[in-house]
N, C-alpha and C positions, 0 to 999 in steps of 0.2 A: 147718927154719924153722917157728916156731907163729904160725898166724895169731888165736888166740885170743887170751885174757890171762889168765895161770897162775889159775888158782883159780876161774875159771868153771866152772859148773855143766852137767851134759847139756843141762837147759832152753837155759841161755846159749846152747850152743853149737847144737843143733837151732834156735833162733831166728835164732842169726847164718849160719848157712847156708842159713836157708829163707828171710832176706831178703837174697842173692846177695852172702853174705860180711862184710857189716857186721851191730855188732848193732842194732837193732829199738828205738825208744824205750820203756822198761818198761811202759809203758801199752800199746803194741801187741802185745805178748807173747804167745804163742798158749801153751797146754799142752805137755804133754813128744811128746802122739799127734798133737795140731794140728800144730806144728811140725814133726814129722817126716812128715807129710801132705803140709804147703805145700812143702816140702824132695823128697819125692819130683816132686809136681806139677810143679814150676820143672824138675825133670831127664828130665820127662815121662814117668817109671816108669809102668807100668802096674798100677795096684794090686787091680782088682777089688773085692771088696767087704772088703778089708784094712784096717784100722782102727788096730791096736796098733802100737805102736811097734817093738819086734824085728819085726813081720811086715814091717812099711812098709820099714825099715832094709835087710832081708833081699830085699825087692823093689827097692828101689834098684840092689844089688850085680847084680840080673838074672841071676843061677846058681845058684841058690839057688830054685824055684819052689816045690816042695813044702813045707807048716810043717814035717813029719816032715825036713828037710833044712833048714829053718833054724840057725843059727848063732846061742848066747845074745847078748845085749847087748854083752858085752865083746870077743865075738869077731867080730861083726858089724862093729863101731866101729870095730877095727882091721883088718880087709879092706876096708874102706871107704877105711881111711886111708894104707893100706899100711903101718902098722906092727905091731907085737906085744906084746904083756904088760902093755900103757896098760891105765890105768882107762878105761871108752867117754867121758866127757868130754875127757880128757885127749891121746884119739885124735882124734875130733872138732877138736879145735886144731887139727890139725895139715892140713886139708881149705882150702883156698881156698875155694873152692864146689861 
């Protein structure tokens, strides 16, 4: 089941899970590293002074501590999503919150 909607973007979809599954009216929109910030914060990850998007992404997952053990973009999105081979927006659908 996707809770996205086909053709959304990583933005899209980092916005619609860092505001608890719906998306965000486009003026509240945060960045692609915003968004996946307010998205770890809501899941109460602990991020330290982690900024970037794959770092933030990779600290959600919580097994992943080291950057030298982070996982790219694509593959981040889909351990997050428990799926495989998505493009990471495409992965990101598939997340309730």
């Amino acid at each position: 089941m996707s809770y996205g909607y086909y053709g959304s973007t990583l933005v899209d979809e980092l916005n619609r899970l860092a505001n608890g599954g719906t998306y965000p009216p486009r003026q509240n929109y945060l960045d692609e590293a915003g968004a996946a910030v307010a998205w770890a914060n809501a899941k109460t990850a602990t991020l330290g002074d982690t900024t970037d998007t794959v770092g933030v992404l990779n600290l959600i997952d919580n097994r992943k501590k080291s950057p030298g053990d982070y996982l790219d973009i694509a593959g981040i999105c889909n351990l997050l999503a428990g799926t495989t081979g998505l493009e990471p927006a495409a992965a990101l659908r598939e997340i309730a919150n």
